[in-house]
Residue, then its C-alpha position, 0 to 999 in steps of 0.5 A: x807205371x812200370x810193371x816192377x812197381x806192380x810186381x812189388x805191390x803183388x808181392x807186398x799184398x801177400x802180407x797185407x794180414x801180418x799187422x792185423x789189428x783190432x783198430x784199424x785191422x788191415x791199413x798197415x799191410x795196406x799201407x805197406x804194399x803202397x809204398x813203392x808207389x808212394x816212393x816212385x811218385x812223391x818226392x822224400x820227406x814231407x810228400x811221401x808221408x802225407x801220401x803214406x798217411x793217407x793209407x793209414x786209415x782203416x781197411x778191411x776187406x778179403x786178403x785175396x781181393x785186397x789187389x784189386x783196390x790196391x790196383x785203383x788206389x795206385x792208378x788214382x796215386x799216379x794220377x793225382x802225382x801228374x797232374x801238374x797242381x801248383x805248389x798254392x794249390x797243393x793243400x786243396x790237392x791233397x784233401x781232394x786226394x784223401x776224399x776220392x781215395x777214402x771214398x773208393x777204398x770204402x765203397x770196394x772194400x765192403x762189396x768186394x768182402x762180401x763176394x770173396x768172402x763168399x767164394x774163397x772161404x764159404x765155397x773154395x777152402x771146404x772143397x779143396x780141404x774135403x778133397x784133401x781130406x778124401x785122398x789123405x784117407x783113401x791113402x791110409x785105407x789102401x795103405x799107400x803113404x805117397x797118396x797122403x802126401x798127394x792129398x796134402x801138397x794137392x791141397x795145398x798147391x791146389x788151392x793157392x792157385x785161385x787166389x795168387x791168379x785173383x791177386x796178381x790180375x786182380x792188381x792188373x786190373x784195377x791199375x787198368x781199369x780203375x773204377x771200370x774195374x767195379x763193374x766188370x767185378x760186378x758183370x761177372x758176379x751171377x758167373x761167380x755165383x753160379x760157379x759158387x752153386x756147382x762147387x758146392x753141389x759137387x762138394x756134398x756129392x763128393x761128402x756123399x760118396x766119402x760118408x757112403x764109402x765109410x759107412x758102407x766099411x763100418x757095415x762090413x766090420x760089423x759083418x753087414x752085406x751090402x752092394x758098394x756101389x748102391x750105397x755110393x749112389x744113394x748117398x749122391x741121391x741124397x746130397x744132391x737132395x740137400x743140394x735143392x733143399x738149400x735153395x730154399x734157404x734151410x740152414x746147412x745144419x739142418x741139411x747135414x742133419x736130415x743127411x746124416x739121418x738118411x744115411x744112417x737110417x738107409x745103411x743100418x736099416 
């Protein structure tokens, strides 16, 4: 397929939660990102809407990796359109056509929700946002307004990075690989899970650090003494404690409990 179609699915899948509803949520961004496949395979008229139908019905997935199916539904879209069926055989065609893709999009879209889920809202947005969060205030606390600017375009810039570089090879991928895509998905999930892990690890070290330093300027308000530098140890003591207490599954509420417990206790002794 030439790579301008793919280009336009990519460029299409940026949309895909713009007609978001409570039926069939995501099918119509879907169906629209498959139009320039649809267009360039299938004759006008009859054959592009029965292709088009066929991506109306209900898909939900993560947005980021939505491109990854999309790739395999265009692969399979491409595949069917040469493969040479007679008109006579054309309606067992197309019901062939709607079972193997109504059978992929559902098999991918719930695995691949689960995992991107986990990744891109779970892990990836708090930490980008708290390290935004850190230098906006670091740039109000030293009073250096282009530092706040910094921390909002870093934000920003930073964290559409990943998922513009997952949709766009995602979509390559899945064109190339198809159903092989799954697997390699799948191959690399304990990688992705393992990234997931110091991500977060590195995260509360960092809101350890942050709470610390806050603290540590709320003592000095009050007249308080105390060593910076202890303080910013202690709290990555602290989170990197709540950081093993989650693997055995306690919930991050009564981790950002016992935390907060720790650091108020230590600092205002």
């Amino acid at each position: 397929m030439d790579k301008s179609i793919l280009r336009q699915i990519f460029l299409r899948s940026l949309f895909i939660q713009c007609v978001l509803n409570f039926d069939k949520m995501q099918n119509t961004g879907f169906a629209t990102a498959m139009m320039p496949v649809i267009e360039k395979l299938f004759l006008p008229g009859e054959e592009q809407k029965k292709a088009l139908l066929r991506h109306f019905e209900q898909f939900n997935t993560q947005p980021y990796v939505a491109s990854i199916i999309m790739g395999m539904i265009a692969a399979k879209e491409e595949e069917y359109a040469s493969s040479g069926d007679t008109k006579d055989t054309k309606d067992t065609k197309d019901t062939k056509i709607l079972d193997d893709i109504h059978r992929l999009k559902e098999q991918t879209a719930r695995a691949f929700a689960a995992l991107g889920d986990m990744f891109f809202w779970g892990t990836w947005r708090p930490f980008i946002s708290l390290l935004g969060v850190v230098i906006v205030y670091s740039g109000i606390i030293l009073k250096k307004p282009w530092l706040i600017g910094t921390g909002i375009a870093g934000f920003l810039i930073v964290y559409n990075l990943i998922p513009l570089m997952v949709r766009w090879y995602g979509l390559r991928l899945g064109y190339e690989k198809q159903e092989g895509a799954i697997e390699v998905i799948l191959k690399a999930k304990p990688v992705i899970q393992r990234i997931i892990w110091w991500i977060q690890g590195i995260g509360l070290t960092i809101l350890a650090c942050f709470g610390m330093f806050i603290s540590s300027s709320m003592l000095a308000t009050l007249g308080g003494q105390g060593n910076l530098i202890s303080y910013l140890l202690s709290g990555a003591v602290v989170l990197w404690v709540a950081v093993i207490l989650r693997r055995t599954s306690i919930s991050k509420i009564a981790i950002l409990i016992i935390l907060i417990s720790a650091v108020q206790a230590y600092v205002f002794k």
